[in-house]
N, C-alpha and C positions, 0 to 999 in steps of 0.2 A: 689636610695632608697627613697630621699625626695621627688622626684614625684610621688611611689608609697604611700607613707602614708599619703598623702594629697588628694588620689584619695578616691570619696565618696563611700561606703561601696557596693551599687551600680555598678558600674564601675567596680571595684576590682574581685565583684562576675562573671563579665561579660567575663572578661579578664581570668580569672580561667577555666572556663567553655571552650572557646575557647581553649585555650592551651590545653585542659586537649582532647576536640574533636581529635584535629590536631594531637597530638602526639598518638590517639589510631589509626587513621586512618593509619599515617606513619609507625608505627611500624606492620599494618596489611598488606601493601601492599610491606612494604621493604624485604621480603625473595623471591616472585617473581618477582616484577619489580625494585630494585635497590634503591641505595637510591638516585639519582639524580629523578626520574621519582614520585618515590613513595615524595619525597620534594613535587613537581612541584605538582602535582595532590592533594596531601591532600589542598596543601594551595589556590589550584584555588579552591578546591569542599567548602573551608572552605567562601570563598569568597563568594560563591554565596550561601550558606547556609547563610550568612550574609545576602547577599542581599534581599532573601524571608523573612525573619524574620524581618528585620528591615525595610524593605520595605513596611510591614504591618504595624507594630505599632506602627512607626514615620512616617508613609504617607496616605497611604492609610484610615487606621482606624480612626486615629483622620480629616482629612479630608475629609472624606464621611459619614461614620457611627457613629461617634461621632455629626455630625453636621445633622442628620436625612435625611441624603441624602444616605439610606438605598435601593433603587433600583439602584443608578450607583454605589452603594458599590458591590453588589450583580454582578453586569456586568463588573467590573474593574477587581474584583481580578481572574477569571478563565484567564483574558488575559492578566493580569500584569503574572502569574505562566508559562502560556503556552509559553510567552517569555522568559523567566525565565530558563525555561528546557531547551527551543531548541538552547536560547544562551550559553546556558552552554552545551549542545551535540554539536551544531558545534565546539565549540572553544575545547574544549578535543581531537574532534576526532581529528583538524588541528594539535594542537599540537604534539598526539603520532603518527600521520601521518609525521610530521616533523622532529622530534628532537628523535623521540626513536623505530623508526622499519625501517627496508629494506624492508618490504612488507607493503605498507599503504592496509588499511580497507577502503570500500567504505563506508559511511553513508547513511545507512540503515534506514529504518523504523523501524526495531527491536531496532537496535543500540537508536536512539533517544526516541521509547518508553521507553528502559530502564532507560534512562536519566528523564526521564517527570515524569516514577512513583513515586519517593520518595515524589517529591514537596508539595502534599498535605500533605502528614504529617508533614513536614517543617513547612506547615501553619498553621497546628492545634498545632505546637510546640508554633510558635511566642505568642500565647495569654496565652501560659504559664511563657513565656521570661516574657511578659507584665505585667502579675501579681507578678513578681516575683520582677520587675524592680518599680514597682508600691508598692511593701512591704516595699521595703531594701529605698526609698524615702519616704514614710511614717514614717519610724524608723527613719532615719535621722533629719527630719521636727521635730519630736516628741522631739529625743534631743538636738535638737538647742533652741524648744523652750524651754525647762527646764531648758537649761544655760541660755538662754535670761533674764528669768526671777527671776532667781537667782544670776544673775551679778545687777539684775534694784532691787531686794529684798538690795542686798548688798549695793548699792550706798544709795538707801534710807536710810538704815538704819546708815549711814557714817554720810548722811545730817541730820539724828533727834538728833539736840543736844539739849537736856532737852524743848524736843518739849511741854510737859504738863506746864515745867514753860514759853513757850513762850503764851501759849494759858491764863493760867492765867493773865500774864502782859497785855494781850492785853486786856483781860474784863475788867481789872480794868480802862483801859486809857480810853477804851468805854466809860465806866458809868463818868470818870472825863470830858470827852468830850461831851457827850451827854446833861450836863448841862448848855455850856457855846457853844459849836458848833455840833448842831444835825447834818447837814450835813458830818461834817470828821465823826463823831461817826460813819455813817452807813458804810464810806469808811470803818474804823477800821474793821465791822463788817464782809464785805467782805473779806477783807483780810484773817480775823479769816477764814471764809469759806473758801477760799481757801487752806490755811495752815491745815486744818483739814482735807483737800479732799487729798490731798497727804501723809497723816500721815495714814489715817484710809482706804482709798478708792482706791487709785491707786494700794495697793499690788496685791487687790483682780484680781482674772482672769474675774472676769463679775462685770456690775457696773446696774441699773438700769438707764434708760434713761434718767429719768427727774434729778437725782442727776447730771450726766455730763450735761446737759441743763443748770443746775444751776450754775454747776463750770465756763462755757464759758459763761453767764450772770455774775458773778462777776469779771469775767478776763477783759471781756470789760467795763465794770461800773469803773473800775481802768486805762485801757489804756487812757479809755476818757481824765481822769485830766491831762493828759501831750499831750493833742489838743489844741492849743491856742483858736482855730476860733470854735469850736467844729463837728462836723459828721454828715452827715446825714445817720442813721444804720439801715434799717430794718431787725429785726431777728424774722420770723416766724416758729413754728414748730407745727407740724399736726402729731404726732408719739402716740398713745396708750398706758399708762400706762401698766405697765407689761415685758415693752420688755428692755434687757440687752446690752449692749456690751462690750467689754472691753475696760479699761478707758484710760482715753487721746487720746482714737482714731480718735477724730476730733480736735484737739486742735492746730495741724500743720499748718491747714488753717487759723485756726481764727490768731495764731501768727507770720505767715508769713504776714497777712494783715495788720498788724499794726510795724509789721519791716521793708516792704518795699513798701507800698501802701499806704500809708498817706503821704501827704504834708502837713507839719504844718504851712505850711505860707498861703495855699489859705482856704479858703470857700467852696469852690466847692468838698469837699471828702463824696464820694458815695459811701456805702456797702450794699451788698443781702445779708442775710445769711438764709438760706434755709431748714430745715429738717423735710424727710417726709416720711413716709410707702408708699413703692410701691412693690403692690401682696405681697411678703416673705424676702423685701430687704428693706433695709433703706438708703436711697437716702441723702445726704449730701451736697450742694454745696453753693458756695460764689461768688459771685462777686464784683467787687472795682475798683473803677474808678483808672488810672493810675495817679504817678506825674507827672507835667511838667517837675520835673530837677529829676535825678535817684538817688534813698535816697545810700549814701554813707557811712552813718555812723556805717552801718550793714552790714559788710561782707557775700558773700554768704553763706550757710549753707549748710548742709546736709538735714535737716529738712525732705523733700520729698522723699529723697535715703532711710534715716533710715526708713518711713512711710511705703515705696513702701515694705520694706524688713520684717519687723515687719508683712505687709497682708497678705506673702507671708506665712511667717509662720504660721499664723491664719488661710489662707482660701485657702493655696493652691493658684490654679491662680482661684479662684471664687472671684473674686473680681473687679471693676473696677475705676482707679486709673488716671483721665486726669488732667491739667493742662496746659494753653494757653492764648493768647492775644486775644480779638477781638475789633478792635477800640481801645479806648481811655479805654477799661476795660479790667481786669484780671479774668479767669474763673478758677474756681477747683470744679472737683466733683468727690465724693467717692461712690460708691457703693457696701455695703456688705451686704449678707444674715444675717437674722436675726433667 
């Protein structure tokens, strides 16, 4: 029963649907041929009703016509079906030729046309399964992400302790800083930004580009102060005003780069940081020279798993998600529709 309730709403429906086939077919064939034959046959026919259906819409479809490769789609599926039937008329006939008459039937032409006709409508069933399968997974997506963000609403608001009196103390240490040390003042100021991005900006479902631009410009203007030898960081971005996404969505990269891609002891630390319109997608990527010796002091994270899982929820799989070694540097690049 706990594997049934843990099965996605999807699934459940699938497994319903089946049973519910099987047992109209056994129950139509069990007053003439038995119930040992009418078993055997409902659950081979339910087999290869399987097979045509899921055949399409976890192979064929998203492998040919999903990928615009629309004329071998067109050429595969009459011969993917026509094996399909006649595998499924030989093996029937072997069987009630075997196992359930004294007089076998010779396999006919008739016999196997009758086997062949249903299949097409089998096939015009699958893109129903499809849609269907593609609903009850949209519904699920839908409510994962309403807890997702209802769990990340509640934690926030766990973390805002008298978040307005922390924003006042800090103006005031500003202004007492700013006349005696203007460079902490601007740290201070930062910070404030940052503390205000997560109080006012991150509940929201979409953020405006250049405010998250900003937040990863005062995130790193802070990591700096704890580089002894300091960075060499170029952060470019070439992205148009107007465009949103939702916030902290690049922030992974940038914080994974300074937990395990800085050497504090050498000179020689290299970062790209990259963000840019390309055609309807916004392109994201970072590069960072690796350490000589493997920073130890930051256990590995989830960082990446929780990212990958969070896009999944946002974009479906529109989206794409690399990360890798090449040389002496470390590569990451996000790409999501805008």
């Amino acid at each position: 029963m706990q594997l049934i309730s843990r099965m996605p709403a999807a699934v459940k429906v699938q497994w319903v649907l089946w049973v519910a086939v099987f047992l109209m077919m056994f129950f139509t064939m069990l007053p003439e041929d038995g119930f040992w034959q009418a078993a055997v046959f409902s659950l081979l026919n339910i087999l290869f009703y399987a097979l045509v259906i899921y055949g399409n819409i976890s192979w064929l479809y998203p492998r040919y016509y999903l990928k615009k490769r629309i004329w071998v789609y067109v050429i595969t599926v009459p011969l993917f079906l026509l094996a399909a039937g006649s595998i499924r008329g030989i093996l029937l006939t072997w069987i009630y030729n075997t196992w359930f008459t004294t007089h076998p039937e010779p396999l006919t032409t008739a016999i196997m046309l009758r086997y062949l006709t249903g299949i097409p409508l089998l096939f015009l069933m699958s893109f129903i399964m499809r849609m269907a399968i593609v609903y009850f997974e949209l519904k699920a997506q839908a409510a994962a992400l309403v807890l997702q963000n209802t769990r990340t609403e509640l934690n926030l608001l766990k973390s805002q302790v008298q978040p307005h009196f922390l924003f006042n103390t800090l103006n005031n240490i500003y202004y007492e800083a700013y006349l005696e040390a203007p460079r902490t003042a601007a740290l201070i100021e930062r910070l404030s930004d940052i503390m205000r991005y997560f109080v006012d900006e991150s509940p929201k479902d979409q953020v405006d580009i250049s405010t998250e631009i900003k937040f990863l410009e005062n995130y790193i203007a802070l990591e700096r102060i704890r580089i002894r030898h300091g960075i060499d960081l170029q952060f470019t971005s070439e992205v148009p005003g107007g465009c949103t996404i939702p916030p902290m969505l690049l922030m992974t990269f940038v914080e994974n780069i300074f937990k395990h891609g800085i050497d504090k002891t050498s000179m020689q630390n290299h970062i790209d940081i990259s963000l840019v319109k390309q055609d309807n997608a916004l392109l994201f990527t970072t590069r960072n020279s690796l350490p000589g010796q493997p920073v130890h002091n930051h256990p590995g994270g989830s960082g990446i798993d929780n990212l990958r899982k969070r896009l999944t929820l946002l974009y479906g799989g529109n989206f794409t998600l690399q990360t890798g070694k090449s040389g002496n540097y470390f590569t990451a690049l996000l790409s999501v529709p805008l």
